[in-house]
C-alpha positions in Angstrom: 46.0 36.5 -24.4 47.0 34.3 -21.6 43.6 35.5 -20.0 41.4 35.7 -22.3 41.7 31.6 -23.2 41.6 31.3 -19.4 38.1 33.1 -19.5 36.7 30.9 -22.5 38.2 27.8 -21.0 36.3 28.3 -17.8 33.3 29.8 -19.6 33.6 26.1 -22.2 33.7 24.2 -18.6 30.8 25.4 -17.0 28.8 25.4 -20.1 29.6 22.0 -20.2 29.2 21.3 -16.6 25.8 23.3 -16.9 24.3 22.2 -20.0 25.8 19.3 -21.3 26.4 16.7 -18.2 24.0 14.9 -17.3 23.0 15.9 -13.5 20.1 17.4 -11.3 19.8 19.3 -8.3 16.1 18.5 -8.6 16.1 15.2 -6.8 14.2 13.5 -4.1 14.2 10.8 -1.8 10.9 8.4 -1.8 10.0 5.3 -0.3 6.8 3.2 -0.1 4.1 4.6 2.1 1.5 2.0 3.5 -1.9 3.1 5.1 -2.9 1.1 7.4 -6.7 0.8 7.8 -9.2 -1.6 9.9 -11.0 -3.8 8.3 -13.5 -4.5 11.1 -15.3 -1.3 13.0 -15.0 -0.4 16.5 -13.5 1.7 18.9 -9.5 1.5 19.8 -9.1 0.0 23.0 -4.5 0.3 22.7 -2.5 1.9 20.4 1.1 -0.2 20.9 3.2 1.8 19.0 5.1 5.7 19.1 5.6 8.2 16.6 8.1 7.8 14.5 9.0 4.4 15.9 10.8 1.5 13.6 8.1 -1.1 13.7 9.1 -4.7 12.6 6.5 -7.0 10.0 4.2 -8.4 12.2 4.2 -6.2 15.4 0.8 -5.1 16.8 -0.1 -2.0 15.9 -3.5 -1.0 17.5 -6.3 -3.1 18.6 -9.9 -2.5 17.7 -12.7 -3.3 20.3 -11.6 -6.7 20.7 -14.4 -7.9 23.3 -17.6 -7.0 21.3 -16.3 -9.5 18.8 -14.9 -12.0 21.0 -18.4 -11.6 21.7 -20.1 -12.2 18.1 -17.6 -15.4 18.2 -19.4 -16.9 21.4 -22.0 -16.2 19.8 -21.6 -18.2 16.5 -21.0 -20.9 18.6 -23.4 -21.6 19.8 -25.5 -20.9 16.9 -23.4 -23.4 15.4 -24.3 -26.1 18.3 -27.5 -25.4 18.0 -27.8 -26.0 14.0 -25.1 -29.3 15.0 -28.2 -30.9 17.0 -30.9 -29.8 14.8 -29.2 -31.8 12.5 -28.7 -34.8 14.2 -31.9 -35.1 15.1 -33.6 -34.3 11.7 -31.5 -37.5 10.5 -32.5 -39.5 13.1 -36.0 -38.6 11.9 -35.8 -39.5 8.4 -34.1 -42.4 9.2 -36.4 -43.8 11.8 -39.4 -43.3 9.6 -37.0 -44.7 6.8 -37.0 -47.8 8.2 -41.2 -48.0 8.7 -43.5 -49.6 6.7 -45.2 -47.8 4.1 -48.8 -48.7 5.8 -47.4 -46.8 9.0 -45.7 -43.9 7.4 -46.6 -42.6 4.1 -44.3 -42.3 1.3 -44.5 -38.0 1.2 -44.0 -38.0 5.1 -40.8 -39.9 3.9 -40.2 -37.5 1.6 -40.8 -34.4 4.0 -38.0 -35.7 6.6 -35.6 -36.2 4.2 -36.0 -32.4 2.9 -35.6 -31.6 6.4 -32.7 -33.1 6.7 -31.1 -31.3 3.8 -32.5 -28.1 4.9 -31.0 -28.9 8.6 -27.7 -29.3 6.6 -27.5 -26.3 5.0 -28.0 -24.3 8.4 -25.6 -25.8 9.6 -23.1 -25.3 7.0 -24.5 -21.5 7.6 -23.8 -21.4 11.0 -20.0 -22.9 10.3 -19.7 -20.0 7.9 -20.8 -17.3 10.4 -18.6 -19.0 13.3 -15.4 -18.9 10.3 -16.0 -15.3 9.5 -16.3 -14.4 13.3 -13.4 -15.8 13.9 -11.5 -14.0 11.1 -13.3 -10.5 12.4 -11.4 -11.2 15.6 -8.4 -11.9 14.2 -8.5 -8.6 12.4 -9.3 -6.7 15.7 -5.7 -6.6 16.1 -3.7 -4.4 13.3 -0.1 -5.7 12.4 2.5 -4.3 10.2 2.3 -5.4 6.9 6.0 -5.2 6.4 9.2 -3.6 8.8 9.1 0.0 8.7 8.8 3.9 10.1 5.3 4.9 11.6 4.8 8.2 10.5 2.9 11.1 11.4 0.4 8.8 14.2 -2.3 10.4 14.8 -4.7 7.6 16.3 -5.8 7.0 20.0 -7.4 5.2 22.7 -10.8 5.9 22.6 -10.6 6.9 18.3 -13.5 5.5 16.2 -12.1 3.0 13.4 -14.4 2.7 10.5 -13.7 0.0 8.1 -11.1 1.3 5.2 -10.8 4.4 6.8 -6.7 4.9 7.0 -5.6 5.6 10.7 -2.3 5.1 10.6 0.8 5.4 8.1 3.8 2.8 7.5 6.8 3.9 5.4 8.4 0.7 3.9 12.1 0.3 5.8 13.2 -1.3 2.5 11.9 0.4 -0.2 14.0 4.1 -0.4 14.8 4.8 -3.7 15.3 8.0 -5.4 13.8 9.8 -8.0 15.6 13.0 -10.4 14.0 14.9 -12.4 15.7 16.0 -15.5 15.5 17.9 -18.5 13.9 16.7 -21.8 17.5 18.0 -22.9 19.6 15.6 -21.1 17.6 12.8 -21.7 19.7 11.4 -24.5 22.2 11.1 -22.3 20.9 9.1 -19.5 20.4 5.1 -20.4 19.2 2.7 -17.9 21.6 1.0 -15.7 23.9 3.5 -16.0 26.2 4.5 -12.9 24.7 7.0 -10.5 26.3 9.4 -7.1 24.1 10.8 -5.0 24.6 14.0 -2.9 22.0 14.8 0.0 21.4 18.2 0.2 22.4 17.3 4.6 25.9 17.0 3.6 25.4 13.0 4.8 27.7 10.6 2.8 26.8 9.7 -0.5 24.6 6.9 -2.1 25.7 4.8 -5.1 22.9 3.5 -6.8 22.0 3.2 -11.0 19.0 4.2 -13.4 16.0 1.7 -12.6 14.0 3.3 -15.5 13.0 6.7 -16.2 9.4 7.9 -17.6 7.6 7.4 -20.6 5.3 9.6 -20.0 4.6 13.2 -18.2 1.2 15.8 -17.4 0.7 18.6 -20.8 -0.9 21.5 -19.2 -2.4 22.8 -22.1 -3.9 19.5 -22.6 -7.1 20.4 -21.5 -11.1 19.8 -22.8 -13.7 22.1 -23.7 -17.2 21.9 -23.3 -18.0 19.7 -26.3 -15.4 17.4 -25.2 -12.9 19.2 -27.8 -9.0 20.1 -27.3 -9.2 23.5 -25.3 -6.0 24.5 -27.3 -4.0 27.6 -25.5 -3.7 30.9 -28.2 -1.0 32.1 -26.6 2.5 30.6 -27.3 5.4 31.5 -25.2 8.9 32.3 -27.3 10.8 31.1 -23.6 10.2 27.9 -23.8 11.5 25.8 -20.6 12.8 22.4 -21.1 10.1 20.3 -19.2 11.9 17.5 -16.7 11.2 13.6 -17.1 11.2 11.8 -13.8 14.3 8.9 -13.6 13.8 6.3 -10.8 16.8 5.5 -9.0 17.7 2.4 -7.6 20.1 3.1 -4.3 22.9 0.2 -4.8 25.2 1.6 -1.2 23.7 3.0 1.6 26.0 4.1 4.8 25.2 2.5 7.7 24.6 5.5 9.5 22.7 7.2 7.2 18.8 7.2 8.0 17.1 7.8 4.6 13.9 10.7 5.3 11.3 10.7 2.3 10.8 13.8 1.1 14.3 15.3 1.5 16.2 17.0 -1.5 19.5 16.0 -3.1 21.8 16.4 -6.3 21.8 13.5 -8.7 25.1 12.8 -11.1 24.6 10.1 -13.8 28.2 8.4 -14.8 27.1 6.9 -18.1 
């Protein structure tokens, strides 16, 4: 007797453990991924930065064909110079034949300088423009990190072509690690947000205390799909197995070790303590 209430206590604890508590092997570790792109073109002339290296907000990352637009700004310039003198002297004009009598200088003549003056102004103001955005286009010649984190994966070199939007160059957020189970529609009811939560990475690393940032309202339906006349393309078939389908919960990592580096990607087990 003695063993047979052994066997349905320990079959009554891991149906419990199995079925009833709320916990997932299915988890993962995420963070923010940033892709860098240029938004001038050119070729890079220095990439400043290694694989896999911690950057910090700010630092240069790669530089973009810096001279040919140090160039376009010398070139504004004196664009701008030019369209400064043209419109000094068009006011000198109209204000030199402003201050003539009518009998030397006619009243449209008048009329004409002044309109050159205005047009002369609005060069100019053109020409400020162009220097302002060439100066800007330089600026951007030189990529910075948007925010301190991991460069991941570089694949960009001396000698690349950088088109404008193209990505070149991926940032992982330092700060933004969270973590992300994925449990059954049958343990839902048990999971409420802010609840207590214990992480275990699959590496055997320490583990991380964190609590339910929010969980999903809303997942793909396969069978969700549309016919040709724009109908519901309804499966025939049903299947009498039917597997729970598992609701993503975002966790928010509360304690992290201080010699624990956090890898996107990687797998671990996720116990709520509601």
């Amino acid at each position: 007797m003695l063993l047979v209430a052994a066997a349905l206590w320990m079959g009554r604890s891991a149906w419990d453990h199995y079925m009833e508590s709320a916990w997932t092997r299915d988890g993962r570790v995420k963070a923010d991924v940033i892709t860098i792109s240029t938004d001038v073109a050119g070729t890079v002339t220095e990439v400043l930065v290694q694989d896999n290296q911690l950057v910090q907000k700010g630092d240069v990352l790669f530089v973009v064909d810096k001279a040919r637009y140090e160039n376009a700004l010398a070139q504004s310039k004196a664009l701008l110079a030019s369209q400064q003198v043209e419109k000094g002297r068009r006011a000198h004009e109209a204000q030199r034949r402003a201050g003539l009598d009518d009998a030397i200088v006619s009243a449209e003549s008048k009329e004409t300088a002044q309109a050159a003056v205005g047009t002369a102004s609005a060069q100019y103001q053109a020409a400020v423009a162009a220097r302002d955005l060439a100066e800007l286009n330089l600026q951007r010649t030189v990529v910075r990190a948007p925010v301190t984190g991991y460069v991941t994966n570089l694949n960009v070199h001396p000698g690349d072509f950088a088109a404008v939007g193209t990505a070149k160059l991926a940032l992982i957020d330092a700060s933004s690690f969270y973590v992300v189970g994925y449990f059954e529609e049958t343990k839902l009811p048990l999971l409420k947000v802010n609840d207590k939560v214990e992480v275990h990475m699959m590496s055997g690393a320490a583990r991380l205390q964190g609590h339910i940032e929010s969980i999903a309202h809303g997942i793909t339906d396969r069978d969700a799909n549309l016919g040709r006349e724009l109908l519901a393309d309804v499966n025939p078939t049903f299947n009498w197995v039917r597997l729970a389908q598992r609701v993503p919960v975002r966790i928010h990592i509360d304690d992290k070790p201080k010699n624990l580096d956090l890898v996107a990607g990687t797998t671990c087990t996720v116990v709520i303590h509601g």
